[in-house]
C-alpha positions in Angstrom: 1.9 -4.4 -15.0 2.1 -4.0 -11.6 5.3 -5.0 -10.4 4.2 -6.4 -7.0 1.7 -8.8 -7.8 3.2 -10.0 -11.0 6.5 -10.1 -9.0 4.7 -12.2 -6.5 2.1 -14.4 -8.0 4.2 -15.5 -10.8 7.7 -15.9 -9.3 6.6 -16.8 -6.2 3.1 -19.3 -6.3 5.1 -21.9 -4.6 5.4 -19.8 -1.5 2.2 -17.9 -1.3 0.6 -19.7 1.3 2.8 -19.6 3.9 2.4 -17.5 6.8 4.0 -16.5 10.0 6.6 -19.2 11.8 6.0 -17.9 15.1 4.2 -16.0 17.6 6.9 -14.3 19.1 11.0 -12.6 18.2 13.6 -15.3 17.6 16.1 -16.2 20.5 18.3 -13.5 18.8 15.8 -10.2 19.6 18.6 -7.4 21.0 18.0 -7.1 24.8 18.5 -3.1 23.7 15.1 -1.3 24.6 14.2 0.2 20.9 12.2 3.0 20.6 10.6 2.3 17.1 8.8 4.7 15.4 8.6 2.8 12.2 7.5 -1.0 11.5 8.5 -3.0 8.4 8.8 -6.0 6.7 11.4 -7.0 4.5 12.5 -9.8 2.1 15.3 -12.2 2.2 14.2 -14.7 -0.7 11.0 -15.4 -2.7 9.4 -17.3 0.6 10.7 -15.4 3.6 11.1 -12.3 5.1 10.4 -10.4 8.8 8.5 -8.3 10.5 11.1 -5.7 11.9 11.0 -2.2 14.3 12.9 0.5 12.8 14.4 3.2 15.3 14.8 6.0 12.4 17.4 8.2 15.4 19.3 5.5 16.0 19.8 2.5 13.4 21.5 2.3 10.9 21.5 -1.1 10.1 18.2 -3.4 10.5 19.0 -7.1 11.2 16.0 -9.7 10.7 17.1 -11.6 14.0 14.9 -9.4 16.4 12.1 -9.8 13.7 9.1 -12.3 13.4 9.5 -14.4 9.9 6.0 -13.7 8.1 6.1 -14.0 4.2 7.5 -11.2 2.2 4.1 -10.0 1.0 2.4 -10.1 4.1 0.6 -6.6 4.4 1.8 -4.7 7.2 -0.5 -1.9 9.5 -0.3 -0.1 12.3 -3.0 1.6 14.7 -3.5 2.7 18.6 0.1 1.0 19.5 -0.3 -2.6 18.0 1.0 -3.8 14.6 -1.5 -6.1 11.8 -0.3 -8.2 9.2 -2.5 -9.0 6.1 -2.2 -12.0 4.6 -2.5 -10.5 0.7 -0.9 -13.1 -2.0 0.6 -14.7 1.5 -2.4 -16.6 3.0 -6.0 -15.9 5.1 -4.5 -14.8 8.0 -4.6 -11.7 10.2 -2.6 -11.0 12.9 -2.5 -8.9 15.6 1.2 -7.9 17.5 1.9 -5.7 20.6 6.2 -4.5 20.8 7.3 -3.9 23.9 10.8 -1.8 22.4 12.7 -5.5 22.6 10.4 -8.0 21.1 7.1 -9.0 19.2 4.3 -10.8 20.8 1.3 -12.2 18.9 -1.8 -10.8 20.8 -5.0 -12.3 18.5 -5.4 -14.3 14.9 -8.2 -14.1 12.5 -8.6 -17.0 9.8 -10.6 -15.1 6.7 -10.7 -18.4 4.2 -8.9 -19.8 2.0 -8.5 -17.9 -1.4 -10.1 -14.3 0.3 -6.8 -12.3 -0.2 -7.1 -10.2 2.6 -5.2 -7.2 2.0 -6.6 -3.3 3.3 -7.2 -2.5 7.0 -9.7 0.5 7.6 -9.6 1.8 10.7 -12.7 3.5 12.1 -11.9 3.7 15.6 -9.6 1.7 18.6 -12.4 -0.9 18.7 -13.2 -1.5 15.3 -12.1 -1.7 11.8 -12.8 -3.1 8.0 -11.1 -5.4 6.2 -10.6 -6.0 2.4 -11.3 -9.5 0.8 -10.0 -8.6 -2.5 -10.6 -12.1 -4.5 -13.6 -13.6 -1.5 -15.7 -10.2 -2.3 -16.9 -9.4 1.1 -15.8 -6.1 3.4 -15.5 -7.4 6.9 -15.9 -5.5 9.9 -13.6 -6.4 12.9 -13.1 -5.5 16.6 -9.9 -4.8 17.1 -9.7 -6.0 21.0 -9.4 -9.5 19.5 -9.4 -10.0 16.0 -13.2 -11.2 15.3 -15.8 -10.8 12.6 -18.9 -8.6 14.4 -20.7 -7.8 10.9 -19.8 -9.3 6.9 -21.0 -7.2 3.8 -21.2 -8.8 0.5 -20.2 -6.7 -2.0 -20.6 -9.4 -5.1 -24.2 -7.4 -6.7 -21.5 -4.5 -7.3 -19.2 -6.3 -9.3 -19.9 -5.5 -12.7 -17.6 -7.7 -14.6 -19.1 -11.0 -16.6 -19.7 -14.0 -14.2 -17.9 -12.0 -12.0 -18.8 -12.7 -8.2 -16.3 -10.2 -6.2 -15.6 -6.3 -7.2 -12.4 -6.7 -5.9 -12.6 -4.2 -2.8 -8.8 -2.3 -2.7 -8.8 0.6 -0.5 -10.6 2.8 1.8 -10.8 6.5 3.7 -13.3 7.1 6.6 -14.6 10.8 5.9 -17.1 11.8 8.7 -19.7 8.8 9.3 -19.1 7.6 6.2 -16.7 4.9 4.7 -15.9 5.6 1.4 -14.6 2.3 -0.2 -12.7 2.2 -4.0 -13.3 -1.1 -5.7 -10.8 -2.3 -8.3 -13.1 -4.1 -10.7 -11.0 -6.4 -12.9 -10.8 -9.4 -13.9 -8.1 -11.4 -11.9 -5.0 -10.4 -9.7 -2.5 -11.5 -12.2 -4.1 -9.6 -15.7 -5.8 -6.4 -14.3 -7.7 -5.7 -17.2 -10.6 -3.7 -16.2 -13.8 -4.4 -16.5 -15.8 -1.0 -15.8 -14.5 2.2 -15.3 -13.3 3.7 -11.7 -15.8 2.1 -8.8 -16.6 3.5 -5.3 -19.3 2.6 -2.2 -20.2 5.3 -0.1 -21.2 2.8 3.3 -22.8 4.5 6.4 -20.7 3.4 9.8 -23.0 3.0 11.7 -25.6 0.5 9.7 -22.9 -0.7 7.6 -25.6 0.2 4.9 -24.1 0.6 1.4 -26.1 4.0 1.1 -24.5 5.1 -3.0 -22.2 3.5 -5.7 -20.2 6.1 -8.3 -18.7 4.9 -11.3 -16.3 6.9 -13.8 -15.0 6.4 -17.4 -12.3 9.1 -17.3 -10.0 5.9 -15.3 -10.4 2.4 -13.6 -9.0 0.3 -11.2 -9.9 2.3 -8.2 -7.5 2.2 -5.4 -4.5 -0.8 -4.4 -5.1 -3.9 -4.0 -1.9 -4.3 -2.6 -1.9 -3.7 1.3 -1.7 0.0 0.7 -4.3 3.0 1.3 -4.9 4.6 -2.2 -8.1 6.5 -0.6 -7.0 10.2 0.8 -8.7 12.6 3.0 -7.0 16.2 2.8 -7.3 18.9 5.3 -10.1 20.5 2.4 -12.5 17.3 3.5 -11.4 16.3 -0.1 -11.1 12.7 -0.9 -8.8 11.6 -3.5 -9.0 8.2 -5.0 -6.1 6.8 -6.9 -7.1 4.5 -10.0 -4.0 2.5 -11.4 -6.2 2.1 -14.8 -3.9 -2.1 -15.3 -0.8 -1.4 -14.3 -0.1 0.3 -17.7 -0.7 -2.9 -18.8 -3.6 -2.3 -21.0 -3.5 0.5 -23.9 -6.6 2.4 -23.8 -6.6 3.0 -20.5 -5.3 5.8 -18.0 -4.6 6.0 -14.7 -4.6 8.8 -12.3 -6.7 10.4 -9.4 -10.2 11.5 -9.4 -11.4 13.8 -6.0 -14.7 13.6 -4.2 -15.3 17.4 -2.7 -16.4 17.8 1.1 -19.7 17.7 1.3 -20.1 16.3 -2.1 -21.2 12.6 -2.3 -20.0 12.5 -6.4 -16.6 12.4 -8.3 -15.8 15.8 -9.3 -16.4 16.1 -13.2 -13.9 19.0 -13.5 -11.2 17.3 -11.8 -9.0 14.4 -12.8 -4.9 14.4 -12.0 -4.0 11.9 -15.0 -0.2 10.5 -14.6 0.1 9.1 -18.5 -0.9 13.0 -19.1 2.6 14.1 -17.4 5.6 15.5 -19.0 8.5 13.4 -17.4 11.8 14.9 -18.3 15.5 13.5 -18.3 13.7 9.4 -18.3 13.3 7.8 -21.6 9.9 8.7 -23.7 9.0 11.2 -21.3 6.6 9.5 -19.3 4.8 7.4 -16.5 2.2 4.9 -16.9 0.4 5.2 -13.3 1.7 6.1 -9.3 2.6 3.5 -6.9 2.7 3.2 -3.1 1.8 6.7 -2.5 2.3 8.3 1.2 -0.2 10.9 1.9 1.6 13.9 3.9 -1.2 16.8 4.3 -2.2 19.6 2.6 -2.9 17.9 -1.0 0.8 16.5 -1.1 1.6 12.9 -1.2 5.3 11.2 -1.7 5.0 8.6 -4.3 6.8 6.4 -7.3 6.2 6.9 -10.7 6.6 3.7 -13.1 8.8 4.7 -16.1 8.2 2.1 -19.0 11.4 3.7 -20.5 13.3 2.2 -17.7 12.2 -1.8 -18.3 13.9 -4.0 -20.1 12.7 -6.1 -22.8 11.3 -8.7 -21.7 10.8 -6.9 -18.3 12.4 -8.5 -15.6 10.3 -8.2 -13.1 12.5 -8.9 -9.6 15.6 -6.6 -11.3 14.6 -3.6 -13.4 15.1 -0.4 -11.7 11.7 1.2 -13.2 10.5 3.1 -10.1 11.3 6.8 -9.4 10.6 8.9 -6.4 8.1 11.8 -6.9 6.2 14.4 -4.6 2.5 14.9 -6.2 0.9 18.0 -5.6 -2.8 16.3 -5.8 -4.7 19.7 -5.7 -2.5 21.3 -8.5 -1.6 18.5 -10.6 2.3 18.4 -10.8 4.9 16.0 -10.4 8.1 16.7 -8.7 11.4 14.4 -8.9 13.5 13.6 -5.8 17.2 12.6 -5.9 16.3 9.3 -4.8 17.9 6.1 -6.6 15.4 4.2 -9.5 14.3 1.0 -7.6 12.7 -2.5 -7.9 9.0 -2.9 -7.4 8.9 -5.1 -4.9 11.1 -2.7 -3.2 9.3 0.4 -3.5 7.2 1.6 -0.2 7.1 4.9 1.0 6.1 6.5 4.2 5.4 10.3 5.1 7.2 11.3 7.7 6.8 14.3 10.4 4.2 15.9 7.7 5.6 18.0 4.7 7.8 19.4 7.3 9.9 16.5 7.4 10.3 14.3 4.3 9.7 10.4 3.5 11.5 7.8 3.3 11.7 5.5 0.5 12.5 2.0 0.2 15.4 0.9 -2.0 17.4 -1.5 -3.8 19.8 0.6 -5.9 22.9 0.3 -6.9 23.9 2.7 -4.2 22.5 0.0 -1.7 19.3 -1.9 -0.2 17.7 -0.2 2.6 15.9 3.2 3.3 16.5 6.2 2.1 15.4 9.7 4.1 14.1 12.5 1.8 14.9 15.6 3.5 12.1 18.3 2.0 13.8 21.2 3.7 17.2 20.5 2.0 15.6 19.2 -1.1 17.6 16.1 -1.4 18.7 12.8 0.6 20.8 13.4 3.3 23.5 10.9 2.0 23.9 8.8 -1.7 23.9 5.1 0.5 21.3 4.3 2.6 20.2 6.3 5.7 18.9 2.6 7.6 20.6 -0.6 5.6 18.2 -3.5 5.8 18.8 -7.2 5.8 17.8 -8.1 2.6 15.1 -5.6 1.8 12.5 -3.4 2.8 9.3 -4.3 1.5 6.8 -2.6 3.2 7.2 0.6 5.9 5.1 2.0 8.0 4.9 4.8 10.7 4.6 3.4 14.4 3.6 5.3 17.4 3.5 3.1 20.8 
């Protein structure tokens, strides 16, 4: 199951509700002038964590007191300078930060209603993006300047479970004039048992007119309804959707990426990347159930974690195991490379591209080698050291590229 939402809504539904503590940095926020070029939020217990700025050339240590306390599974994004938090499992609000290199200031906050789950950001343009309301069933268009609704689509006639009155939009990927939007389609945020196969709108920008809807039966689950992308648009014009099929959770069903063409409106019926389908050598059973908290490079490559069953316990303890392994997926050719980069927690397993293939990623950690982030170097074909490159107070949760 997936680690992050079981992780969350089980161990933590005493806590899920609260949100932010403050507009601003603490009293502590460093008087140093930081040139960030990373944003993240990490966790110190099951109820609190902070929104941070990561200098990747300079820090090597991350400390929460220059942060904003938010919840630990806020959603975090970033776009034209400014910083969004989701609310996800952590409440119905959105906010909106500027960071001047020395401290966080609340510019706008949206209110989406209670029990919404807002979780994806789409951004279309500096003025206006979509947002996600995983459980409430609706895609909500935004402008950005200050954080208000200018348009609501219900999306509850394309939910195809029983009763069901929300097909849990996940994820999305703007591809010329058209959003392309996956929809998870299950049956509640703590089971995940599907309830149709993989599920996408095709929505026209401009009218916000829901214009196609494709289904699948090769996979399900269609995208992340965690605050991640799981939609990707390659340099081809190729969108790749990622279907997490449960979590693994359910026998039957398998997860892995299905591919809309360019200029194709369909899911390609000769291509599907399955992940159970992998050969996983030197892990126990040889194998993966389904790809988490993928970072999409360029050029069909994406840096990602695999989730080894071989590697739980029994029971599985969701806040410990070490169950999460560091790949590079080559999306156009189907293969699955392993980086030397320590097995990690759930909870604690984001990853961000960085500087294109070029460069290398890095991956948050808790390992036994220590809690923080950990640069993959591609070039050299390993991390550049066994401990982490950027410790982190407590632990990263989510990371994301920032460019002021």
């Amino acid at each position: 199951m997936n680690i992050y939402f079981k992780y969350f809504s089980l161990m933590l539904i005493a806590s899920i509700f609260i949100s932010g503590c403050g507009s601003d940095s603490g009293p502590g926020a460093s008087a140093e002038l930081k040139d960030a070029d990373l944003m993240m939020i990490t966790r110190i217990d099951n109820s609190t964590g902070f929104l941070v700025a990561v200098d990747t050339r300079n820090d090597t240590l991350i400390k929460n007191s220059s942060g904003v306390e938010v919840a630990p599974e806020t959603g975090l994004f970033t776009h034209n300078g400014f910083i969004y938090t989701t609310g996800s499992l952590a409440g119905d609000k959105i906010i909106k930060y500027s960071f001047n290199g020395i401290k966080f200031t609340k510019e706008a906050e949206l209110i989406t209603g209670e029990n919404t789950l807002p979780s994806s950001l789409i951004f279309v343009d500096n003025e206006k993006a979509y947002l996600t309301l995983v459980t409430g069933g609706e895609l909500l268009e935004l402008n950005l300047s200050n954080l208000t609704i200018t348009n609501r689509i219900d999306l509850s006639a394309y939910a195809l479970g029983t009763d069901d009155t929300s097909p849990e939009p996940s994820s999305g990927v703007i591809r010329g004039d058209k959003l392309f939007l996956a929809l998870a389609q299950v049956d509640s945020v703590q089971t995940f048992q599907c309830q149709a196969g993989a599920s996408l709108l095709i929505i026209d920008i401009a009218s916000n007119t829901i214009e196609k809807h494709l289904q699948d039966n090769r996979t399900c689950s269609s995208g992340d309804m965690t605050p991640n992308k799981g939609l990707y648009l390659d340099s081809n014009g190729d969108v790749y959707i990622r279907n997490t099929a449960g979590y693994g959770f359910h026998p039957g069903k398998i997860s892995g990426y299905l591919r809309i063409l360019n200029g194709e409106e369909d899911f390609d019926p000769t291509y599907f990347f399955s992940i159970p389908a992998l050969n996983i050598p030197d892990v126990p059973g040889n194998e993966a159930a389904y790809s988490y908290r993928d970072s999409y490079a360029e050029n069909g490559i994406a840096y990602s974690n695999l989730f080894i069953p071989g590697l739980s316990s029994n029971p599985v303890d969701y806040a410990n195991d070490k169950n999460y392994l560091a790949y590079i997926l080559d999306l156009r050719n189907q293969t699955a490379t392993a980086l030397q980069v320590g097995a990690t927690a759930g909870w604690s397993a984001d990853t961000v591209a960085f500087n294109g293939t070029g460069g290398g990623a890095y991956f948050g950690r808790v390992t036994a080698a220590g809690v923080g982030l950990y640069y993959y170097d591609l070039a050299l074909g390993t991390t550049l050291t066994d401990s982490p490159n950027i410790n982190v107070e407590g632990g990263p949760v989510w990371v994301v590229n920032y460019n002021r």
